[in-house]
C-alpha positions as CSV (number, residue, x, y, z in Angstrom):
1,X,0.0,0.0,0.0
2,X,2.7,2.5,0.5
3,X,4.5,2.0,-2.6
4,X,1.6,3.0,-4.5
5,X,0.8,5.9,-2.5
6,X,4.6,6.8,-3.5
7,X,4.4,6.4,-6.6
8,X,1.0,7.9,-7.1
9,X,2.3,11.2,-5.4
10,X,5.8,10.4,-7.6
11,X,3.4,10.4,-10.4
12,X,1.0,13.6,-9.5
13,X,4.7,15.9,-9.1
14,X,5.6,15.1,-12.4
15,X,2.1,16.0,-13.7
16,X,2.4,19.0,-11.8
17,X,6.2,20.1,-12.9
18,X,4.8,19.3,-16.6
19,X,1.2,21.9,-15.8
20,X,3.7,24.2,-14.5
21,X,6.2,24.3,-17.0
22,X,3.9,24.7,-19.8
23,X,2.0,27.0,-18.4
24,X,4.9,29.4,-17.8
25,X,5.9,28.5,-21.5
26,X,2.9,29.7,-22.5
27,X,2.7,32.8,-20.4
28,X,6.0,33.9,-22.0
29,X,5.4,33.1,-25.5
30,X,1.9,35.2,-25.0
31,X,4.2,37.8,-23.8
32,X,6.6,38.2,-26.9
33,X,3.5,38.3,-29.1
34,X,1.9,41.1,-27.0
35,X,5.0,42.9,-26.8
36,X,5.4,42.4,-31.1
37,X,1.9,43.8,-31.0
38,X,3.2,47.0,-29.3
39,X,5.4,47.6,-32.2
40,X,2.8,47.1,-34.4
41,X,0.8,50.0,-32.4
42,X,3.5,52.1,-32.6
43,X,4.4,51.6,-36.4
44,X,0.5,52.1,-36.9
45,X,0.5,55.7,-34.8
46,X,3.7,56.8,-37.1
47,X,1.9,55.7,-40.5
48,X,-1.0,57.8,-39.2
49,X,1.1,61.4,-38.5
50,X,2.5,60.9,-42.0
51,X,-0.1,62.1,-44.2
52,X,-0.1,65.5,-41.9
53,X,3.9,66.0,-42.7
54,X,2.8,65.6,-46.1
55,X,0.7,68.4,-46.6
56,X,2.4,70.5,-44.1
57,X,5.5,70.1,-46.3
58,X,4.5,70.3,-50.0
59,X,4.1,74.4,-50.3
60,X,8.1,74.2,-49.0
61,X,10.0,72.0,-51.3
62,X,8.1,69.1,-53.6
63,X,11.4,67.0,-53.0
64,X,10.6,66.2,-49.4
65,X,6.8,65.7,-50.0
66,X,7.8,63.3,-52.4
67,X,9.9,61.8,-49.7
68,X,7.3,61.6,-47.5
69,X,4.2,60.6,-50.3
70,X,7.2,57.4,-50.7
71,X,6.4,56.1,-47.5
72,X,2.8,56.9,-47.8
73,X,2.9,54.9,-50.7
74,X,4.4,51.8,-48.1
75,X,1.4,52.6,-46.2
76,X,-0.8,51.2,-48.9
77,X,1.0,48.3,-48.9
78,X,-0.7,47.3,-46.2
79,X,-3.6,45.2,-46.4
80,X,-6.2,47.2,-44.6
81,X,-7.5,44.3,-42.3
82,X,-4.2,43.9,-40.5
83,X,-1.7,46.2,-38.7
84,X,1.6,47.9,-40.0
85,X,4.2,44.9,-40.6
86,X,7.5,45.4,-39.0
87,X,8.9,44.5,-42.2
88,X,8.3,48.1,-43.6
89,X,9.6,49.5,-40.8
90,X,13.5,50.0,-41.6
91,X,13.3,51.3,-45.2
92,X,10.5,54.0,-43.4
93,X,13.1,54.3,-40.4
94,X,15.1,55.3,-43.0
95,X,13.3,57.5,-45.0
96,X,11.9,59.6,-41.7
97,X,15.8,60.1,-40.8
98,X,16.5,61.5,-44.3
99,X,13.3,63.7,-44.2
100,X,14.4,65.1,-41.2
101,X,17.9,66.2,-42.3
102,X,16.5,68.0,-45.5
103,X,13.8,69.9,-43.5
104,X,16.6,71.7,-42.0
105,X,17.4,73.6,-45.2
106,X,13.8,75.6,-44.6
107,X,14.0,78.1,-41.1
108,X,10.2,78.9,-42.4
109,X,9.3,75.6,-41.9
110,X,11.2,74.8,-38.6
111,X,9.1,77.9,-37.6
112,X,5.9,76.8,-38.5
113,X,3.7,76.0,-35.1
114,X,1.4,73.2,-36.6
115,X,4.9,71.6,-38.3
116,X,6.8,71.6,-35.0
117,X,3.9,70.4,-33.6
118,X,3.5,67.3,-36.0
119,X,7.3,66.6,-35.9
120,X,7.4,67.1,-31.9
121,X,4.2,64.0,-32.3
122,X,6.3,62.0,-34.6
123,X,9.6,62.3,-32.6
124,X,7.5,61.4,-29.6
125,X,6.0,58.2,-31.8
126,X,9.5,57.4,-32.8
127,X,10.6,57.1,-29.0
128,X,7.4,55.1,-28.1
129,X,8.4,52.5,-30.5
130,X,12.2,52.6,-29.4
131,X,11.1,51.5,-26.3
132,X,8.3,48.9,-28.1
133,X,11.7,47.6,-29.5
134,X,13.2,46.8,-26.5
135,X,10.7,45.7,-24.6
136,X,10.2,43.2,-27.2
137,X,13.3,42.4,-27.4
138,X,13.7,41.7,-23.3
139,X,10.3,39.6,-23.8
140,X,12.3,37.6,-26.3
141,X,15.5,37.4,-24.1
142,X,13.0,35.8,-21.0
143,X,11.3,33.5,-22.9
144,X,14.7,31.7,-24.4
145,X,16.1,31.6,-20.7
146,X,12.6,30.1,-20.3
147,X,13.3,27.4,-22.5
148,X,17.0,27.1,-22.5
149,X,17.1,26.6,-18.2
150,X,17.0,22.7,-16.9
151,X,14.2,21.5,-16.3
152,X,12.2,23.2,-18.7
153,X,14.9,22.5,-21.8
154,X,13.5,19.0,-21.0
155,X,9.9,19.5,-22.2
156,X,10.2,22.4,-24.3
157,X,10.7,20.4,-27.3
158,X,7.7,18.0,-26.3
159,X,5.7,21.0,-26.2
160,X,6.9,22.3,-29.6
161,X,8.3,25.8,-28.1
162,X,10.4,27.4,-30.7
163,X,12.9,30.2,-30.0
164,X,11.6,33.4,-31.4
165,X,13.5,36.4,-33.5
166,X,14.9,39.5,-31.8
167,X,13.9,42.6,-33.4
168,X,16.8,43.9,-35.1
169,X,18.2,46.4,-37.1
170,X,18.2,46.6,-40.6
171,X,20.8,47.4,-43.2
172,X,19.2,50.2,-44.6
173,X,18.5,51.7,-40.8
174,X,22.3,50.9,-40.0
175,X,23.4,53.0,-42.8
176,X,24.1,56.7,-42.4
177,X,21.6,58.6,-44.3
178,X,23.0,61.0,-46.7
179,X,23.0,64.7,-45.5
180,X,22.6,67.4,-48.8
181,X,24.2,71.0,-47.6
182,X,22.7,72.4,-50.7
183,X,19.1,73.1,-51.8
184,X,18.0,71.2,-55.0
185,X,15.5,73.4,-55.9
């Protein structure tokens, strides 16, 4: 009688090590994805101040309307039923940075209220989804330690956990955007 009461309880701990395990697997792996859905919110919030920069812009200098109608233009890429892909979001990264150098060659435009106001929102977007970024990036860091740790390293294969991608930095956001001293008008 007692060794089945040991191995019953043997038998109910392992049960309960497996709940637990995947249960926290799945806590952290609904984590990243929330966190990915931040950047996604973010990306959405910066697609949405665009359109306002473009028609602030175009009486100053067609050039960096055009700039900004380009990654408009990504914006209808899109399929309307889902959110801004994070795909798009290093050639726009890219894009923003080089819009925001040439704007410099127009003091009338720097001086504009409503256009301060709209970049002050955008620069304010873009530091919302830096921090999106890394937050989704630590969500990814803690649920690999999740996985790679003993004993869970055991069972994360049985429960078909895969590692996930860290958010990283494209080649065209790596590059140094090109900075014109001269108007092209």
């Amino acid at each position: 009688m007692g060794w089945i009461i040991f191995i019953g309880g043997f038998i109910l701990l392992f049960v309960a090590i497996i709940w637990s395990t995947y249960n926290k697997f799945v806590l952290a792996e609904n984590q990243v994805d929330e966190a990915f859905s931040m950047i996604d919110v973010q990306l959405k919030k910066r697609f949405d101040l665009i359109p306002n920069l473009v028609e602030m812009v175009k009486g100053y200098n067609q050039h960096e309307a055009d700039v900004l109608m380009e990654i408009v233009s990504k914006r209808g890429d899109i399929p309307e039923a889902t959110a801004p892909k994070a795909a798009l979001d290093g050639s726009i990264t890219a894009r923003l940075q080089s819009f925001r150098m040439q704007v410099e060659n127009y003091p009338e435009l720097k001086a504009n209220t409503q256009f301060l106001k709209l970049m002050d929102g955008l620069s304010l977007v873009e530091e919302e989804l830096a921090m999106a970024r890394r937050y989704y990036n630590g969500t990814v860091r803690d649920y690999h330690n999740k996985l790679q740790v003993f004993p869970n390293v055991l069972f994360a294969g049985m429960f078909a956990m895969k590692k996930k991608s860290f958010y990283e930095i494209t080649s065209s956001e790596a590059e140094r955007p090109e900075i014109q001293l001269t108007d092209n008008e």
